[in-house]
N, C-alpha and C positions, 0 to 999 in steps of 0.2 A: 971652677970656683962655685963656692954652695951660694944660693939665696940669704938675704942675713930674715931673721923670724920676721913677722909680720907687726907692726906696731897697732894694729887694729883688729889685735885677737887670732881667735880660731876662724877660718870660713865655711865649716862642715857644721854649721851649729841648722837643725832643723826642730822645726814646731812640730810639735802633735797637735792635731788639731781636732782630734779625734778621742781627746779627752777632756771637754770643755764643761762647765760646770756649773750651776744656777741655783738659786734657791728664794724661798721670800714664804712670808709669813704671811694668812689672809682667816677674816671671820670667818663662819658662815652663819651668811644671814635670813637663809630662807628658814621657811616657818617650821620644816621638819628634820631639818640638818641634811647629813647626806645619808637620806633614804635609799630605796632600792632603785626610784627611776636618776635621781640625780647621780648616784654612787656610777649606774649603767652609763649615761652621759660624760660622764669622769674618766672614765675606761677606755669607753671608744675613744674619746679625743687621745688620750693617752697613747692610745696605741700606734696613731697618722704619725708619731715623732718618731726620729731614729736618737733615741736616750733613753736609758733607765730612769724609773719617775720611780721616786719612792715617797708617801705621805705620811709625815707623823701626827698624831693628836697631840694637840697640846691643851690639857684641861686637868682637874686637880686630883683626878681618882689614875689617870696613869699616862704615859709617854710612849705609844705603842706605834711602831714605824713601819707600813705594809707595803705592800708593789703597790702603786698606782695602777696597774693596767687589768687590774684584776677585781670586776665586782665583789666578789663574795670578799675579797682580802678587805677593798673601801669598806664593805659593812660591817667589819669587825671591830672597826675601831668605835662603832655607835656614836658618833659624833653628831653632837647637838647643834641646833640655833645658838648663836652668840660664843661657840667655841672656835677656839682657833684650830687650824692645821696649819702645818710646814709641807711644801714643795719641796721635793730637791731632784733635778734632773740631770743626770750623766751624762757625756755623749755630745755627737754632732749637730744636733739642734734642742741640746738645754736651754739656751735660752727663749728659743722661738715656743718650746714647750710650756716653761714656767709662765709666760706673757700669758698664753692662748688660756693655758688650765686657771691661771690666778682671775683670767677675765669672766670665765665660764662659772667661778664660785662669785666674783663681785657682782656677776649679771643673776644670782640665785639661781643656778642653771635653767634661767628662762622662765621660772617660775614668777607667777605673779602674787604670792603669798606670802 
């Protein structure tokens, strides 16, 4: 005699958790935007994470979205003082990424200006 179904579903249901997802919007407010050492600072931390970090500008002349882990890509977007960018990180520690990188632009990367 068969089993009758299960009334609490399927049991083979599994998570990926290995595609988890982050994102958040932040100024920057240091005095030069993100320059060549701050862009450099942005990268490295970038890279400590296992996610895909990708940074959009968000300002009025365009919406241009580059790898985060990559200096020369951050300076492409020339991003000012008082403009915003978007985080968005892929992966097994998206979140732990978007926290650390969003703190690192709220902190002016260290800059006192």
């Amino acid at each position: 005699m068969e089993s009758p179904p299960s009334i609490n579903g399927p049991t083979n249901i599994t998570v990926d958790t290995q595609n988890t997802s982050d994102t958040t919007r932040v100024t920057l407010r240091n005095v030069r935007g993100l320059h060549a050492r701050a862009a450099a600072k942005f990268a490295t931390l970038a890279q400590t994470f296992d996610a895909k970090i990708e940074v959009t500008s968000i300002n009025e002349v365009c919406r241009e979205t580059v790898i985060g882990d990559s200096i020369m890509e951050l300076l492409l977007l020339g991003s000012a003082c008082g403009e915003d960018i978007r985080i968005n990180a892929n992966g097994p520690d998206a979140a732990a990424a978007v926290d650390a990188l969003s703190a690192l632009v709220e902190d002016r990367f260290g800059e006192n200006e």
